[in-house]
N, CA, C and O atoms as a Maestro MAE file, in Angstrom:
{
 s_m_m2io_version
 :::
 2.0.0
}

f_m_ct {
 s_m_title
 :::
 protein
 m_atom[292] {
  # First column is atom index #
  i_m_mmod_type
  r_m_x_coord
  r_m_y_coord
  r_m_z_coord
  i_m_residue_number
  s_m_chain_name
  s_m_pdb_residue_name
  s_m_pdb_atom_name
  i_m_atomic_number
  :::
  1 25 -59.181 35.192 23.517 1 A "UNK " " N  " 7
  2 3 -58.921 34.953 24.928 1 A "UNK " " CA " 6
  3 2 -58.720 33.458 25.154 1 A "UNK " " C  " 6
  4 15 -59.524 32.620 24.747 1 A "UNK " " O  " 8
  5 25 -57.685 33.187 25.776 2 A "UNK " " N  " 7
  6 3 -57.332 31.798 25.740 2 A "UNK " " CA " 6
  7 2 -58.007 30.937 27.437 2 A "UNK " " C  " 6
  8 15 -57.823 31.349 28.583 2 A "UNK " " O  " 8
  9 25 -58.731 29.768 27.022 3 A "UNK " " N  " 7
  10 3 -59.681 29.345 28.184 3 A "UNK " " CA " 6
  11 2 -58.559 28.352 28.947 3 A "UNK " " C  " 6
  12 15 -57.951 27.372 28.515 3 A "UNK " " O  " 8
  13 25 -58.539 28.923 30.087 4 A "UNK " " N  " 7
  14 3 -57.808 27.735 31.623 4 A "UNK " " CA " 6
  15 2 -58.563 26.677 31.426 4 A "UNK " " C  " 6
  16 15 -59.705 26.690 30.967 4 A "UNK " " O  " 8
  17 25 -57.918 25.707 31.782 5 A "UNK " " N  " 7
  18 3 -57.974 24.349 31.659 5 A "UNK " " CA " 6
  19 2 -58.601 24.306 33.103 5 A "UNK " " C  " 6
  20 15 -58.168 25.303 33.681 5 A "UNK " " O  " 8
  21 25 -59.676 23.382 34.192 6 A "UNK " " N  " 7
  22 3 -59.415 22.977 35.196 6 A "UNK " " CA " 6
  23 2 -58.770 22.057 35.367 6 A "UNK " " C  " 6
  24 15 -57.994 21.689 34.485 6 A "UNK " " O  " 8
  25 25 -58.906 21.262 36.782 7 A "UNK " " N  " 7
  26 3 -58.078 20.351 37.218 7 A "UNK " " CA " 6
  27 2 -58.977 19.128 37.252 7 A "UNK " " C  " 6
  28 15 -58.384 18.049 37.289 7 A "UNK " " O  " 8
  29 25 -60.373 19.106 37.247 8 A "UNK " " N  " 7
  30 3 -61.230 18.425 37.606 8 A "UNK " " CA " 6
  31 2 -60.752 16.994 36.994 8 A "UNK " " C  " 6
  32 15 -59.979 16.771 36.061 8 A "UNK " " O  " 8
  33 25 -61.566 15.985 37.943 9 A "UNK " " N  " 7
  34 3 -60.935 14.470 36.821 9 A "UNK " " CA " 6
  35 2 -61.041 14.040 35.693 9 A "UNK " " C  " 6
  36 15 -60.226 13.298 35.145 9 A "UNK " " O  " 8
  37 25 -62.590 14.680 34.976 10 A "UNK " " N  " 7
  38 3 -62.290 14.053 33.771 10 A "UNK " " CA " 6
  39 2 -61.330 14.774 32.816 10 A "UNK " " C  " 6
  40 15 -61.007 14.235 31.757 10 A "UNK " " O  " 8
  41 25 -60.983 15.677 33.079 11 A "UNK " " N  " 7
  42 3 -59.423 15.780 32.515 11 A "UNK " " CA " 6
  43 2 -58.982 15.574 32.235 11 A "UNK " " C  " 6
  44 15 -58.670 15.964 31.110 11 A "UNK " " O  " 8
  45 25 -58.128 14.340 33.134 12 A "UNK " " N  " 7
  46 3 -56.970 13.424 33.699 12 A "UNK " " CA " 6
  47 2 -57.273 11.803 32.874 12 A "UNK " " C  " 6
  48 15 -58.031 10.975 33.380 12 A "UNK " " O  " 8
  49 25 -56.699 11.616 31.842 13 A "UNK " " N  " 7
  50 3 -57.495 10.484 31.200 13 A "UNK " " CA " 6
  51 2 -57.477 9.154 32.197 13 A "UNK " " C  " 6
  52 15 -58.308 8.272 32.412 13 A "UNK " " O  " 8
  53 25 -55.927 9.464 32.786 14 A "UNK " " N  " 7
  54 3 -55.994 8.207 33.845 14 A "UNK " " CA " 6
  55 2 -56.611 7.779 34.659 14 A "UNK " " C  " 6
  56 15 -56.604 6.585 34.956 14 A "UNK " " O  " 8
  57 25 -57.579 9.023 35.447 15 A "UNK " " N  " 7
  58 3 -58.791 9.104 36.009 15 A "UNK " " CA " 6
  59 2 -59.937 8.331 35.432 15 A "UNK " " C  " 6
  60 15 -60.680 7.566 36.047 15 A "UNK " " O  " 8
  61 25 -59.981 8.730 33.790 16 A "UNK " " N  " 7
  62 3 -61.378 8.306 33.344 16 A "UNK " " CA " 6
  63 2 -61.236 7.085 33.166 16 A "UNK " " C  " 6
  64 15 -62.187 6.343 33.409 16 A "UNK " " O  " 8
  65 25 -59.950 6.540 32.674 17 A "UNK " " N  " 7
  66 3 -59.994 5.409 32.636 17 A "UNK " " CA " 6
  67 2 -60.224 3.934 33.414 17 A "UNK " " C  " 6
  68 15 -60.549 2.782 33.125 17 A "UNK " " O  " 8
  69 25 -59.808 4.797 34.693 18 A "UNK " " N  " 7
  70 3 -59.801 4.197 36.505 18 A "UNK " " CA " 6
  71 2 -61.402 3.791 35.952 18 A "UNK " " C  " 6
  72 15 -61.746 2.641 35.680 18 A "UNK " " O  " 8
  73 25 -62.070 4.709 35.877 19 A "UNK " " N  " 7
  74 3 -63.473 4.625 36.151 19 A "UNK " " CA " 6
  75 2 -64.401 3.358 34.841 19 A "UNK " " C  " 6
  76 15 -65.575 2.992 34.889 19 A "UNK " " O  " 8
  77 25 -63.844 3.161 34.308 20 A "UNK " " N  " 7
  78 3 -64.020 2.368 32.878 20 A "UNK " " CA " 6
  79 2 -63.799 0.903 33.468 20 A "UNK " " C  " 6
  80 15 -64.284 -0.161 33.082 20 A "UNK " " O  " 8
  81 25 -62.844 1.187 34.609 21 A "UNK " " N  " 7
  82 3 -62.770 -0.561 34.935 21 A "UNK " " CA " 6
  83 2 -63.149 -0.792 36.199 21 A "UNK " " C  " 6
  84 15 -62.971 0.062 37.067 21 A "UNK " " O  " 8
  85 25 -63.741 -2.022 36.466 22 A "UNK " " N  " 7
  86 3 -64.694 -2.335 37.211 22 A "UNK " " CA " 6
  87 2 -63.507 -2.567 38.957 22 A "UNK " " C  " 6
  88 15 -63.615 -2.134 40.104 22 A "UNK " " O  " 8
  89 25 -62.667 -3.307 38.368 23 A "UNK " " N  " 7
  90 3 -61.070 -3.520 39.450 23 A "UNK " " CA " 6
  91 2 -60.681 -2.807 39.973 23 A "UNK " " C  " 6
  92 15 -60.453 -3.031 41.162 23 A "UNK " " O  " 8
  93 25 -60.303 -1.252 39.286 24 A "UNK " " N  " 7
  94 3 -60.265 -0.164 39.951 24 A "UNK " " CA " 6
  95 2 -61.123 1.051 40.398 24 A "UNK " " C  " 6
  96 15 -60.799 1.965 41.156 24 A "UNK " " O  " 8
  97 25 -62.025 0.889 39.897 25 A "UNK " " N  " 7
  98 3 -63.651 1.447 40.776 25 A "UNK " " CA " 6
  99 2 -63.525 1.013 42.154 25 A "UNK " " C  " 6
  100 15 -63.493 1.806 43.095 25 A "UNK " " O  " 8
  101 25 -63.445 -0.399 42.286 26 A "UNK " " N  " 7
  102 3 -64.170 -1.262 43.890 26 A "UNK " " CA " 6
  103 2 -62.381 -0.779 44.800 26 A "UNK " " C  " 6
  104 15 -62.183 -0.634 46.007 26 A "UNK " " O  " 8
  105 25 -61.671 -0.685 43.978 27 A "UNK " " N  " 7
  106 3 -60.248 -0.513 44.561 27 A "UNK " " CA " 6
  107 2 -60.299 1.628 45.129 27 A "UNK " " C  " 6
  108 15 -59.546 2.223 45.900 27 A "UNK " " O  " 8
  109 25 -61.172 2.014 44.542 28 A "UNK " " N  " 7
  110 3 -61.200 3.573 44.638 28 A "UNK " " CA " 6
  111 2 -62.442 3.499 46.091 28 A "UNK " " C  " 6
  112 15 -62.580 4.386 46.933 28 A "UNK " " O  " 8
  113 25 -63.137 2.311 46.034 29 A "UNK " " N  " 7
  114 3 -64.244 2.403 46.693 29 A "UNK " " CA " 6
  115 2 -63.819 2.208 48.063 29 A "UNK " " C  " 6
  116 15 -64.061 2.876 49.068 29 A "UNK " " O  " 8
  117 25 -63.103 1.104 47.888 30 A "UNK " " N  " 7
  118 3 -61.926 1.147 49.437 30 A "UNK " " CA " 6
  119 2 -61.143 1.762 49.537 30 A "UNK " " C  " 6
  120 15 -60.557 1.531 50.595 30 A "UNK " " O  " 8
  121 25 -60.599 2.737 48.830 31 A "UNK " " N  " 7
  122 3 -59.662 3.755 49.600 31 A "UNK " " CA " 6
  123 2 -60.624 4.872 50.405 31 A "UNK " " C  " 6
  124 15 -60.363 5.398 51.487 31 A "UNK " " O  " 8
  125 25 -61.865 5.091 49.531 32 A "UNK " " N  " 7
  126 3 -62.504 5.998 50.423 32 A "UNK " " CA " 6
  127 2 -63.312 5.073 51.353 32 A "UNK " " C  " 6
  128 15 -64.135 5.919 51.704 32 A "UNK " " O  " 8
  129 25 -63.694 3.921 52.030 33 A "UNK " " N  " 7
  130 3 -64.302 3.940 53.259 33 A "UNK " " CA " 6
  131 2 -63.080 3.900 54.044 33 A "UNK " " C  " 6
  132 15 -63.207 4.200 55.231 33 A "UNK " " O  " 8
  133 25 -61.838 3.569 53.594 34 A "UNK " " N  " 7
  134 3 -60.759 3.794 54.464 34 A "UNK " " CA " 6
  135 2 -60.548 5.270 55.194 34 A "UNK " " C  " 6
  136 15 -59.988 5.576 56.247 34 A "UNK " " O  " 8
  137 25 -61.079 5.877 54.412 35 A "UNK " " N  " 7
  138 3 -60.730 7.673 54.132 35 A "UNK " " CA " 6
  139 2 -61.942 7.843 55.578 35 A "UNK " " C  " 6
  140 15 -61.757 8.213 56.738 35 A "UNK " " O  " 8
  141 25 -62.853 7.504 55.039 36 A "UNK " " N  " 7
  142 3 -64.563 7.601 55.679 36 A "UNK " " CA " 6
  143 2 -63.992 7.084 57.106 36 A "UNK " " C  " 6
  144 15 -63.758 7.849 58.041 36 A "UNK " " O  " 8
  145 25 -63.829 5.903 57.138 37 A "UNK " " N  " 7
  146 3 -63.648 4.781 58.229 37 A "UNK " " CA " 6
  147 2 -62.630 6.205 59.682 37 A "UNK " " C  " 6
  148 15 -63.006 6.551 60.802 37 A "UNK " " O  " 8
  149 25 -61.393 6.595 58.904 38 A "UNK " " N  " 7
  150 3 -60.435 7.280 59.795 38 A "UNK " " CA " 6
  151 2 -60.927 8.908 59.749 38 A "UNK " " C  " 6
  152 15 -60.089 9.746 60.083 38 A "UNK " " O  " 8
  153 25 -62.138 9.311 59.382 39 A "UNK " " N  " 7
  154 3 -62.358 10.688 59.007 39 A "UNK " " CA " 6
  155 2 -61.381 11.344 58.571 39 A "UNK " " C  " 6
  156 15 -60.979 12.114 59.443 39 A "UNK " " O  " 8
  157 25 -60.744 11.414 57.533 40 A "UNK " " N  " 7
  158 3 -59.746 11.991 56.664 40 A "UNK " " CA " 6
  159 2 -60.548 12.378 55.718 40 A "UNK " " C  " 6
  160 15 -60.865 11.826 54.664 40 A "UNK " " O  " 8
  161 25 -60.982 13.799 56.379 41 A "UNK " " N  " 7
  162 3 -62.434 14.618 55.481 41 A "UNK " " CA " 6
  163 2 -61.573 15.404 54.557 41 A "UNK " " C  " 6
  164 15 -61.886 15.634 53.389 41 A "UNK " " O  " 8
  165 25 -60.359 15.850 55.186 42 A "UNK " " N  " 7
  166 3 -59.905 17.196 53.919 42 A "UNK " " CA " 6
  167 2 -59.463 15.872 52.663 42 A "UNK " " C  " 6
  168 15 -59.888 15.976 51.512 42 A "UNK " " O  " 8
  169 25 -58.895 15.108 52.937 43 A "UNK " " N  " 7
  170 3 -58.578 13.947 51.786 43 A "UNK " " CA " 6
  171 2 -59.478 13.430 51.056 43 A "UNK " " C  " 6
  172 15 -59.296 13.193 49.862 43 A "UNK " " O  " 8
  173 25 -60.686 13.163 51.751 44 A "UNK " " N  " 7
  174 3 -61.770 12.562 50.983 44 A "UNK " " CA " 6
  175 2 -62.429 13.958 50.319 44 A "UNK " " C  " 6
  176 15 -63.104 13.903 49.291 44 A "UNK " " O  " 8
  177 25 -62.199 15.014 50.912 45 A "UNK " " N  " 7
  178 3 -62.788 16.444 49.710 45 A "UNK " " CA " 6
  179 2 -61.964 15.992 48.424 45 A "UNK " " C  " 6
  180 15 -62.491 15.700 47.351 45 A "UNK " " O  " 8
  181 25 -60.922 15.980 48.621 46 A "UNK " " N  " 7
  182 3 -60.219 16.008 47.205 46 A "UNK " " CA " 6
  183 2 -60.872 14.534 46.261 46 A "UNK " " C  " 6
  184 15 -61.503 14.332 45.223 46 A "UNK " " O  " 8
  185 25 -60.443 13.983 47.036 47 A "UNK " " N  " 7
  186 3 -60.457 12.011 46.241 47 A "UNK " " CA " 6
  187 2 -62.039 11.776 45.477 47 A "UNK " " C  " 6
  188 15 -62.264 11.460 44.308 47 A "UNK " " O  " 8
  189 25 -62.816 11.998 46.366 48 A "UNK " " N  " 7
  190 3 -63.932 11.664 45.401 48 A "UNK " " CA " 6
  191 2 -64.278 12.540 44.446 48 A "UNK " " C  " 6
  192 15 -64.609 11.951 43.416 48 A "UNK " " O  " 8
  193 25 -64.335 13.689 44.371 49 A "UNK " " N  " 7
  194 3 -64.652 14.696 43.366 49 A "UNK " " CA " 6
  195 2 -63.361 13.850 41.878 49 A "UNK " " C  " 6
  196 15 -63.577 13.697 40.675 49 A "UNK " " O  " 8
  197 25 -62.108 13.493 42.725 50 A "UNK " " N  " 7
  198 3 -60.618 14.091 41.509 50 A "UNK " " CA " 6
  199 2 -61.662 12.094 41.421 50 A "UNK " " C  " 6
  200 15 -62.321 12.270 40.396 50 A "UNK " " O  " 8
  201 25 -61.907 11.097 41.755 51 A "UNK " " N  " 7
  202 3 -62.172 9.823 41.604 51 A "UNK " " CA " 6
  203 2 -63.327 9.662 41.032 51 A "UNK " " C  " 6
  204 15 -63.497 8.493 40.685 51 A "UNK " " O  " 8
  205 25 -64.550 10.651 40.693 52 A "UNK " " N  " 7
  206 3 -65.606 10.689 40.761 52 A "UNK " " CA " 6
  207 2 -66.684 9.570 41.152 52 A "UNK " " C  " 6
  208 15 -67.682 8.960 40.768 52 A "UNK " " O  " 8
  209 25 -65.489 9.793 42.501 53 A "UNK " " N  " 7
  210 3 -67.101 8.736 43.513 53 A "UNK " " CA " 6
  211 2 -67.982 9.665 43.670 53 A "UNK " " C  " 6
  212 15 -67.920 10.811 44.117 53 A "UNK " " O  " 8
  213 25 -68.602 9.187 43.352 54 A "UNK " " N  " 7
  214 3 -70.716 9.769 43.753 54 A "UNK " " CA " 6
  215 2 -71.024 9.489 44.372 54 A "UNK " " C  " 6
  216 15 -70.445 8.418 44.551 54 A "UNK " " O  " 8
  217 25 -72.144 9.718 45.577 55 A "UNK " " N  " 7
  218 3 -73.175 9.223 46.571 55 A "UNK " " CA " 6
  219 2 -72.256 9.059 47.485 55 A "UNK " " C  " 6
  220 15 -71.160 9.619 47.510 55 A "UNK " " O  " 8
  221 25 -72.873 7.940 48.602 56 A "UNK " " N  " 7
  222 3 -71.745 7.031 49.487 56 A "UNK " " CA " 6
  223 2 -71.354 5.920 49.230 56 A "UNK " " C  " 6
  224 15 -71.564 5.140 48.301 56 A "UNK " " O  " 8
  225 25 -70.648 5.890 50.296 57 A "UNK " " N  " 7
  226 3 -69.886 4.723 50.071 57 A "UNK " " CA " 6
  227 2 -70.967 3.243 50.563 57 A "UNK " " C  " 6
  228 15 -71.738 3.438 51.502 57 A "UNK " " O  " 8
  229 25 -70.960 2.148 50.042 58 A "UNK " " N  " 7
  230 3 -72.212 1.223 49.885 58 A "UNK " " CA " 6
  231 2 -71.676 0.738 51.609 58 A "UNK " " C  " 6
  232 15 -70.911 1.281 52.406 58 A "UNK " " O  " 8
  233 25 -72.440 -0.439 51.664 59 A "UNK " " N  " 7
  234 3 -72.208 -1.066 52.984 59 A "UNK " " CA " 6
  235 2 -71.301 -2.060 53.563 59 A "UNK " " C  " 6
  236 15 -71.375 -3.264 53.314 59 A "UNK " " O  " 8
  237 25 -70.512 -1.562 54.279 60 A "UNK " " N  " 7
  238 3 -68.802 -2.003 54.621 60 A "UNK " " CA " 6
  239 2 -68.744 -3.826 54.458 60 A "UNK " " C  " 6
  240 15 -67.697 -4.474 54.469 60 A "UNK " " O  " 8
  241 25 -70.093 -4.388 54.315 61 A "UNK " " N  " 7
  242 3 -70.625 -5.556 54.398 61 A "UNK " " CA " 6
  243 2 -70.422 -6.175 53.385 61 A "UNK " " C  " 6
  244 15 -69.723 -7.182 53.278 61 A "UNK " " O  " 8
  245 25 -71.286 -5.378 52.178 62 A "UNK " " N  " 7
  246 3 -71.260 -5.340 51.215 62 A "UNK " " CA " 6
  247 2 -70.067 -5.262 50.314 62 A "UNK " " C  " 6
  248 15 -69.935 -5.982 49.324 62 A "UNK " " O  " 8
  249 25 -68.985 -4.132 50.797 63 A "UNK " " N  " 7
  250 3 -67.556 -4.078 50.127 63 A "UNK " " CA " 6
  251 2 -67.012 -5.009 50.441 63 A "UNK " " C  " 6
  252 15 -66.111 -5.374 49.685 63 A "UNK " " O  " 8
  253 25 -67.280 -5.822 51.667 64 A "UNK " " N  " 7
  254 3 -65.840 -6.667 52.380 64 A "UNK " " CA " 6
  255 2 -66.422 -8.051 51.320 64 A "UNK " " C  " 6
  256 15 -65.521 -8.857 51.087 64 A "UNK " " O  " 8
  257 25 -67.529 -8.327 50.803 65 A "UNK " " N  " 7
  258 3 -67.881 -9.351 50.108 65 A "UNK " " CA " 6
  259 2 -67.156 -9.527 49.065 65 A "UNK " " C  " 6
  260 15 -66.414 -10.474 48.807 65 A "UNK " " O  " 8
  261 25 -67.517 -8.033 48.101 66 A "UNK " " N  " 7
  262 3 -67.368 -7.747 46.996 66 A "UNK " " CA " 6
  263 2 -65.632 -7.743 46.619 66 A "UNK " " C  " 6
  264 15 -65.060 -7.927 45.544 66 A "UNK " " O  " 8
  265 25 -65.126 -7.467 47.914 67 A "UNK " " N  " 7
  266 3 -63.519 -7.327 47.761 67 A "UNK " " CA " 6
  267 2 -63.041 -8.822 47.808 67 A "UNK " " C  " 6
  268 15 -62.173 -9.008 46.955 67 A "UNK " " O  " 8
  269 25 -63.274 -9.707 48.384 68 A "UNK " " N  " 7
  270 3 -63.178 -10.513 48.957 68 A "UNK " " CA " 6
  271 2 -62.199 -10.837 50.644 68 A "UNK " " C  " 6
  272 15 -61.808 -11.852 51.219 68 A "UNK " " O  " 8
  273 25 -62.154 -9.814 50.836 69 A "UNK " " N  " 7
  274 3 -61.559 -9.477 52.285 69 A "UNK " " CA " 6
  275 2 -62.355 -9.983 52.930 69 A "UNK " " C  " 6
  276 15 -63.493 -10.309 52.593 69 A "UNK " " O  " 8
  277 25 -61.600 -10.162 54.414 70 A "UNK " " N  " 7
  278 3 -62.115 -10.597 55.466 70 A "UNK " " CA " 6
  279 2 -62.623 -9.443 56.100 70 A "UNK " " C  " 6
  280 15 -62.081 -8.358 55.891 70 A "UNK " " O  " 8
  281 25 -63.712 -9.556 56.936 71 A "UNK " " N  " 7
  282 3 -63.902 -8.560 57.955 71 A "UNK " " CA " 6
  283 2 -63.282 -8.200 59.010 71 A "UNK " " C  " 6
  284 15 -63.150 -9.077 59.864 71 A "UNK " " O  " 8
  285 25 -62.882 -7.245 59.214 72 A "UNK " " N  " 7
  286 3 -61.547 -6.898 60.403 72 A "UNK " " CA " 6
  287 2 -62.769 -7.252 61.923 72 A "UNK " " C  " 6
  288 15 -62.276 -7.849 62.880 72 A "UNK " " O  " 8
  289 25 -64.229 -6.851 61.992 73 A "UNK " " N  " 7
  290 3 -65.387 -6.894 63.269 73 A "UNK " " CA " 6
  291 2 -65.111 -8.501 63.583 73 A "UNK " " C  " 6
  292 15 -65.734 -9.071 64.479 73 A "UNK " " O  " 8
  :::
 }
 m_bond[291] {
  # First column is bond index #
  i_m_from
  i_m_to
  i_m_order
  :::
  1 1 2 1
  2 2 3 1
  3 3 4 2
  4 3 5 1
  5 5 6 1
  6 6 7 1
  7 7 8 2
  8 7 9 1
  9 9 10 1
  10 10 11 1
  11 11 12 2
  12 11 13 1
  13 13 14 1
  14 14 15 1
  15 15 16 2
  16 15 17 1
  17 17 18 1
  18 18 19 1
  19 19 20 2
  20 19 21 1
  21 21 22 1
  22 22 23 1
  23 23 24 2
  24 23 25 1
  25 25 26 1
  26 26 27 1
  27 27 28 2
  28 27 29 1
  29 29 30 1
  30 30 31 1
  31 31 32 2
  32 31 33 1
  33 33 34 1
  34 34 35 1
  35 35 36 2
  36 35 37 1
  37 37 38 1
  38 38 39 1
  39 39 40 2
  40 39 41 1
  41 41 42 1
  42 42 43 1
  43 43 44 2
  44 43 45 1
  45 45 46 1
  46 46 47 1
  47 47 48 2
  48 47 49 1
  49 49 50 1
  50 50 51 1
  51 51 52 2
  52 51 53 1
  53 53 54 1
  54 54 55 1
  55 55 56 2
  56 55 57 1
  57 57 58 1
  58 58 59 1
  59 59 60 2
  60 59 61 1
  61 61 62 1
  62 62 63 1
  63 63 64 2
  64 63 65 1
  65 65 66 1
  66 66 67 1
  67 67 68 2
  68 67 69 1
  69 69 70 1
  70 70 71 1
  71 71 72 2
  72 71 73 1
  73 73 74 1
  74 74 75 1
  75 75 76 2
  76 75 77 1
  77 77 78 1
  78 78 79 1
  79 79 80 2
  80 79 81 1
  81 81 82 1
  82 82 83 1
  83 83 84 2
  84 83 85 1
  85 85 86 1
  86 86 87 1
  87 87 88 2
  88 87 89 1
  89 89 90 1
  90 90 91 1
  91 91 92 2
  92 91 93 1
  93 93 94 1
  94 94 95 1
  95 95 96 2
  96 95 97 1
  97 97 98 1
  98 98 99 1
  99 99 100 2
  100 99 101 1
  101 101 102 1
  102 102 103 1
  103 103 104 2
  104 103 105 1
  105 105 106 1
  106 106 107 1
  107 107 108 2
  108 107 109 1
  109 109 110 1
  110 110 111 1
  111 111 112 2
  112 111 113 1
  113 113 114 1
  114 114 115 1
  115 115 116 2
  116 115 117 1
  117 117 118 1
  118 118 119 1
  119 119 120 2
  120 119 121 1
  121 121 122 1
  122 122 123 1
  123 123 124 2
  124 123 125 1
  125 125 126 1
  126 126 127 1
  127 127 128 2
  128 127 129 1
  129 129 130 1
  130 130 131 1
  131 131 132 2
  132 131 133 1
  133 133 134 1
  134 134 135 1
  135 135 136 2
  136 135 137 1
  137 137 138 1
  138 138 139 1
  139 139 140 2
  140 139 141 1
  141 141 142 1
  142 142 143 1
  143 143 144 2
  144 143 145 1
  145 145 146 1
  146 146 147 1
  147 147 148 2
  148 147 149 1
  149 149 150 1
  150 150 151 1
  151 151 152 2
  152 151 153 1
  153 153 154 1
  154 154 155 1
  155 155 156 2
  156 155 157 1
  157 157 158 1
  158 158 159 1
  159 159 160 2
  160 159 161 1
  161 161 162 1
  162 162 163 1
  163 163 164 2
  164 163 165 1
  165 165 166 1
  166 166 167 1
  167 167 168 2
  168 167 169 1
  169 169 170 1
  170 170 171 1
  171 171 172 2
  172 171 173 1
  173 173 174 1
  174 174 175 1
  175 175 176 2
  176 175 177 1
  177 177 178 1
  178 178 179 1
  179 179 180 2
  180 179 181 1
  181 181 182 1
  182 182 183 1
  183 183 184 2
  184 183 185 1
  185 185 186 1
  186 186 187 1
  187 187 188 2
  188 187 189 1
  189 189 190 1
  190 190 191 1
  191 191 192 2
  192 191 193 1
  193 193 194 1
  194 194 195 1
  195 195 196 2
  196 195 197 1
  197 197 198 1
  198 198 199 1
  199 199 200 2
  200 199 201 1
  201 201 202 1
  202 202 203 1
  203 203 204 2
  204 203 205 1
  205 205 206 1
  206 206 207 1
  207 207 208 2
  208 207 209 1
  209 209 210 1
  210 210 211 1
  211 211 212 2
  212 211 213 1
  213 213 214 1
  214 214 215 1
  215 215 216 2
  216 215 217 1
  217 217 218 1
  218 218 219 1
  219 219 220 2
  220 219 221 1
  221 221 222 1
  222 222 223 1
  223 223 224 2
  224 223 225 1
  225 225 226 1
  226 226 227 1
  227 227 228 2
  228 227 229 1
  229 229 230 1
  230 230 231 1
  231 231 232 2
  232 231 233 1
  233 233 234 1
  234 234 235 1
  235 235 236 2
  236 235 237 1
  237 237 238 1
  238 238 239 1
  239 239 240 2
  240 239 241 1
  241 241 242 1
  242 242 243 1
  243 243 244 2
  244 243 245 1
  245 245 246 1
  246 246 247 1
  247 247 248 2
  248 247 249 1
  249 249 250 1
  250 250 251 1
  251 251 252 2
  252 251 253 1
  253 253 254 1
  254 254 255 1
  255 255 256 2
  256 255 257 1
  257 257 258 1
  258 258 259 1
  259 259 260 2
  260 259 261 1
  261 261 262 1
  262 262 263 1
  263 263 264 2
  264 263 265 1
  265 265 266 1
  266 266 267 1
  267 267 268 2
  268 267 269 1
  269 269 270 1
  270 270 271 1
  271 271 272 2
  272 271 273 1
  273 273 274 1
  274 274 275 1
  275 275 276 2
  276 275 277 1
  277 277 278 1
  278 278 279 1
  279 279 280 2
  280 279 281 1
  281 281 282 1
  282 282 283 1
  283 283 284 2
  284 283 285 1
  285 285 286 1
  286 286 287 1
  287 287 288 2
  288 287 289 1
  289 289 290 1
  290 290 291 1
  291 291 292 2
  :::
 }
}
């Protein structure tokens, strides 16, 4: 009997690899408070599971540091 593949991210090597680097982690981390920020819940179902963001998202304070962005407040 031949086993289906899922879709899940680690799958997707490009996925795992996203996750291996630190640049595109904090870059995945702002697409979802963007996601969070505009409640784009059916989008953020998909993104963090297929991104494997875990938990929440840290403190918008905290990202805008870490990004080096300005604060839009």
């Amino acid at each position: 009997m031949e086993q289906k593949k899922s879709s899940f991210y680690w799958e997707n090597p490009h996925a795992k690899k996203m996750r291996s680097d630190t640049q595109s982690t904090l870059a995945a981390e702002v697409i979802r408070e963007f996601m969070e920020f505009y409640r784009l819940d059916y989008s953020l179902a998909i993104f963090g599971p297929e991104a494997n963001l875990k938990g929440k998202t840290e403190n918008r304070n905290e990202l805008t540091k870490r990004t080096g962005l300005k604060s839009a407040s």
